[in-house]
ZADRENMAR-755978 format. One record per residue: x, y, z of N, C-alpha, C in turn. Coordinates in pm, whole numbers, padded with zeros to 5 digits, always signed. Layout:
// residues N
XYZXYZXYZ ...
// end
This chain:
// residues 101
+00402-00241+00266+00447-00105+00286+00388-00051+00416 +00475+00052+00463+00426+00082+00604+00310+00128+00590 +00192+00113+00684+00023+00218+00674-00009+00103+00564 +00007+00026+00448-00090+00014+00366-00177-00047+00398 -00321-00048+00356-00437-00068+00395-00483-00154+00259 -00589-00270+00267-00619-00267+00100-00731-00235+00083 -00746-00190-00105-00839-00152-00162-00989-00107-00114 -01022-00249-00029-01167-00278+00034-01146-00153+00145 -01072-00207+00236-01056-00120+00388-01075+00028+00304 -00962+00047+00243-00965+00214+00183-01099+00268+00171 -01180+00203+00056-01302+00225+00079-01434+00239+00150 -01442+00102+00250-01479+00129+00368-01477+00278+00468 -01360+00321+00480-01331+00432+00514-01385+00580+00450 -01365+00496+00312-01417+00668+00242-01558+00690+00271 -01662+00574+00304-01780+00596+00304-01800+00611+00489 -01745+00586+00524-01699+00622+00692-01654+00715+00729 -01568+00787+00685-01520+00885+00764-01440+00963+00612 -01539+01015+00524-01511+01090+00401-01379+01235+00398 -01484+01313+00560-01397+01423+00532-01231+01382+00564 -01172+01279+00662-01052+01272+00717-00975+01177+00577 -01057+01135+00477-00992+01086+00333-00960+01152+00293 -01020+01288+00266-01008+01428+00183-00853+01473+00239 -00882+01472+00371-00726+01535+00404-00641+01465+00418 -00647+01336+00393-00527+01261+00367-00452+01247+00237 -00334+01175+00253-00289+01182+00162-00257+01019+00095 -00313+01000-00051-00322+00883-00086-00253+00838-00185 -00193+00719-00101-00106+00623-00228-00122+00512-00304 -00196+00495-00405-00248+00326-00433-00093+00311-00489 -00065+00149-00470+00045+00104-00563-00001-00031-00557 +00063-00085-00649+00052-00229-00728+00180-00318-00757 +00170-00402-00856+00303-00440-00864+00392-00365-00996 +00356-00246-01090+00447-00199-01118+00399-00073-01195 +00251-00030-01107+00234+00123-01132+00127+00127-01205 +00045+00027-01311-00066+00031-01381-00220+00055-01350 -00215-00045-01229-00359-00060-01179-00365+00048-01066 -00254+00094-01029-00226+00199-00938-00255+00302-00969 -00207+00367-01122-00236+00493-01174-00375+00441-01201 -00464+00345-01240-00602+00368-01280-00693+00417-01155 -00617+00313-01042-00727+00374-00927-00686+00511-00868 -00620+00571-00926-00538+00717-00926-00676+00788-00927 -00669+00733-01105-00809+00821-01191-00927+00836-01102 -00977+00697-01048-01104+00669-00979-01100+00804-00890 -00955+00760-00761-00977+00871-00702-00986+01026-00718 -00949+01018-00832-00925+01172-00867-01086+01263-00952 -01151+01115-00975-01265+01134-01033-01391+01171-00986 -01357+01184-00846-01488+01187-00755-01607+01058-00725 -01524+00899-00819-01641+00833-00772-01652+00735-00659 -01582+00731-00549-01508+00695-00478-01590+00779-00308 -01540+00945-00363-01581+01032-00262-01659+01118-00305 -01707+01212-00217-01811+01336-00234-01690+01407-00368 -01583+01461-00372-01509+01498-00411-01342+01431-00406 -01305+01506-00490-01118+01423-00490-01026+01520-00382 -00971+01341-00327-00904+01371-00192-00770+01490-00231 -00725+01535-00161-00662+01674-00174-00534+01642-00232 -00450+01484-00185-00328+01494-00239-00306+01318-00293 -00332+01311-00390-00334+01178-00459-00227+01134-00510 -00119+01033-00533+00019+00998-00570-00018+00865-00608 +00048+00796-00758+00061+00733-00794+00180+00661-00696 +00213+00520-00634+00296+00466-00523+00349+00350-00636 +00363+00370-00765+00405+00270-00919+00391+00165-00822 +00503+00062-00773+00505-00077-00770+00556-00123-00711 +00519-00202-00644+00645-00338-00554+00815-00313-00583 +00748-00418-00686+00898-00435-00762+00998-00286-00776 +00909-00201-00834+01016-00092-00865+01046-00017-00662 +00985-00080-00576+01022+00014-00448+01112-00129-00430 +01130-00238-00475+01257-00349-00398+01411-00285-00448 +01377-00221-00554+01507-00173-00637+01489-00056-00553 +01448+00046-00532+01463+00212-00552+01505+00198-00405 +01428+00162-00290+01415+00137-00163+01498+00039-00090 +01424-00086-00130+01474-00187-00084+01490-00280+00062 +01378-00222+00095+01308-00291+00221+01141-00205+00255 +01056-00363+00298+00930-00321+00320+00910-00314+00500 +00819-00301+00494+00780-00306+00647+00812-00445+00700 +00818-00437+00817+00877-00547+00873+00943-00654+00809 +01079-00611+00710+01156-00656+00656+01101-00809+00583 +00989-00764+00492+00901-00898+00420+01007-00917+00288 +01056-00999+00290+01116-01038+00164+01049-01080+00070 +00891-01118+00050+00820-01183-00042+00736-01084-00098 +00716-01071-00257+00630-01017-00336+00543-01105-00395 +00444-01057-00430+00302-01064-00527+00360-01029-00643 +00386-01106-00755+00369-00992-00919+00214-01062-00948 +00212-00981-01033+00066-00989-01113+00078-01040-01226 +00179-01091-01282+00238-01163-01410+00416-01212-01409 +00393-01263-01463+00592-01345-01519+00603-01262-01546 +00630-01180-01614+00668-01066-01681+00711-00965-01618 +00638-00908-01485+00683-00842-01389+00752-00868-01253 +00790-01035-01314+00846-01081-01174+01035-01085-01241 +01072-00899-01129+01157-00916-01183+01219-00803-01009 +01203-00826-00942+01224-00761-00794+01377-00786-00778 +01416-00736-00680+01531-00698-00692+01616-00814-00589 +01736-00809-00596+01800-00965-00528+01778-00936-00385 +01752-01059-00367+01700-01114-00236+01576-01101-00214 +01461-01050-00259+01325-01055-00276+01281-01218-00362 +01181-01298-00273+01128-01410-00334+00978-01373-00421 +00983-01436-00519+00817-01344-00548+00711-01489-00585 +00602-01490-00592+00474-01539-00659+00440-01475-00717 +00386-01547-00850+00306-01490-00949+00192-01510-00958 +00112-01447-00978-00054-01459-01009-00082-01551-01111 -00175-01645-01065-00234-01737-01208-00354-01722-01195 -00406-01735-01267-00557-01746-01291-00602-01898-01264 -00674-01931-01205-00723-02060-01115-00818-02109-01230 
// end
Protein backbone atom coordinates (compact mmCIF):
# COMPACT_ATOMS: atom_id res chain seq x y z
CA UNK A 1 0.00 0.00 0.00
CA UNK A 2 1.14 3.42 -0.80
CA UNK A 3 3.31 5.11 2.52
CA UNK A 4 3.12 1.68 4.28
CA UNK A 5 5.80 1.36 6.63
CA UNK A 6 6.09 -1.92 8.89
CA UNK A 7 5.20 -2.50 12.34
CA UNK A 8 9.03 -2.16 13.55
CA UNK A 9 9.74 1.19 11.42
CA UNK A 10 6.24 2.56 12.85
CA UNK A 11 7.56 2.17 16.09
CA UNK A 12 10.90 3.24 15.74
CA UNK A 13 9.37 6.46 14.84
CA UNK A 14 7.01 6.73 17.69
CA UNK A 15 9.94 6.70 20.03
CA UNK A 16 11.72 9.22 17.53
CA UNK A 17 9.75 11.66 16.63
CA UNK A 18 6.41 11.07 19.06
CA UNK A 19 4.85 14.47 18.61
CA UNK A 20 4.68 14.23 14.43
CA UNK A 21 2.89 10.40 15.25
CA UNK A 22 0.33 12.20 17.28
CA UNK A 23 -0.55 14.26 14.28
CA UNK A 24 -0.58 11.78 11.96
CA UNK A 25 -2.87 9.79 10.81
CA UNK A 26 -2.69 5.93 11.32
CA UNK A 27 -3.54 2.90 9.43
CA UNK A 28 -2.45 -0.62 10.59
CA UNK A 29 -3.88 -3.31 8.15
CA UNK A 30 -3.26 -6.95 7.80
CA UNK A 31 -4.53 -9.58 5.77
CA UNK A 32 -8.19 -9.27 6.70
CA UNK A 33 -8.63 -6.71 9.55
CA UNK A 34 -7.90 -8.81 12.88
CA UNK A 35 -4.43 -8.17 13.91
CA UNK A 36 -5.05 -4.72 12.51
CA UNK A 37 -7.94 -3.81 14.76
CA UNK A 38 -5.76 -5.27 17.78
CA UNK A 39 -2.86 -3.03 17.04
CA UNK A 40 -5.73 -0.38 16.68
CA UNK A 41 -6.27 -1.05 20.51
CA UNK A 42 -2.42 -0.83 21.30
CA UNK A 43 -2.49 2.40 19.58
CA UNK A 44 -5.36 3.76 21.00
CA UNK A 45 -4.14 2.61 24.42
CA UNK A 46 -1.35 4.83 24.98
CA UNK A 47 1.26 1.98 25.10
CA UNK A 48 2.98 2.61 22.11
CA UNK A 49 3.04 6.62 22.74
CA UNK A 50 3.05 9.31 25.46
CA UNK A 51 -0.68 9.39 24.48
CA UNK A 52 -3.14 8.13 21.50
CA UNK A 53 -2.32 9.43 18.13
CA UNK A 54 -5.21 11.83 17.13
CA UNK A 55 -6.70 9.85 14.18
CA UNK A 56 -6.42 6.02 14.27
CA UNK A 57 -8.31 3.74 11.40
CA UNK A 58 -8.60 0.26 11.29
CA UNK A 59 -6.98 -0.31 7.17
CA UNK A 60 -9.09 -4.33 7.62
CA UNK A 61 -7.02 -6.22 4.91
CA UNK A 62 -5.20 -7.05 1.83
CA UNK A 63 -7.51 -9.19 0.53
CA UNK A 64 -10.59 -7.15 1.25
CA UNK A 65 -8.59 -3.78 -0.52
CA UNK A 66 -7.86 -6.47 -3.86
CA UNK A 67 -11.72 -6.64 -4.07
CA UNK A 68 -12.89 -3.04 -2.85
CA UNK A 69 -9.82 -1.26 -4.67
CA UNK A 70 -8.05 -3.38 -6.62
CA UNK A 71 -4.63 -2.27 -7.18
CA UNK A 72 -1.60 -1.73 -4.76
CA UNK A 73 1.25 0.44 -5.15
CA UNK A 74 3.28 -0.14 -7.86
CA UNK A 75 0.82 -2.46 -9.37
CA UNK A 76 2.12 -5.70 -6.96
CA UNK A 77 -0.04 -8.46 -7.88
CA UNK A 78 1.20 -10.72 -4.97
CA UNK A 79 -0.31 -11.10 -1.42
CA UNK A 80 0.72 -12.48 1.99
CA UNK A 81 -2.47 -14.32 3.66
CA UNK A 82 -1.86 -15.34 7.07
CA UNK A 83 -3.84 -18.59 6.59
CA UNK A 84 -5.72 -20.86 3.70
CA UNK A 85 -8.60 -19.67 4.84
CA UNK A 86 -8.02 -16.12 4.01
CA UNK A 87 -6.46 -16.79 0.84
CA UNK A 88 -9.22 -15.68 -1.04
CA UNK A 89 -8.00 -12.12 -3.01
CA UNK A 90 -9.54 -11.14 -5.75
CA UNK A 91 -8.79 -12.40 -9.62
CA UNK A 92 -5.64 -11.76 -10.78
CA UNK A 93 -3.93 -11.36 -7.40
CA UNK A 94 -1.30 -14.43 -6.72
CA UNK A 95 -1.09 -15.07 -2.95
CA UNK A 96 1.28 -17.13 -0.32
CA UNK A 97 0.25 -18.42 2.64
CA UNK A 98 1.89 -18.37 5.91
CA UNK A 99 3.15 -21.70 7.41
CA UNK A 100 4.63 -22.13 10.37
CA UNK A 101 8.30 -23.47 9.76
Amino acid sequence: LPGAIPAAAFERECLARPEEVLRSICIPYCTIGFRSGMYCRRLLSGSLLPAAPVDVRNGEGVVLWSHDVGRFADGAKQLHCYGAEWDVAAEGFSTSVYTRG
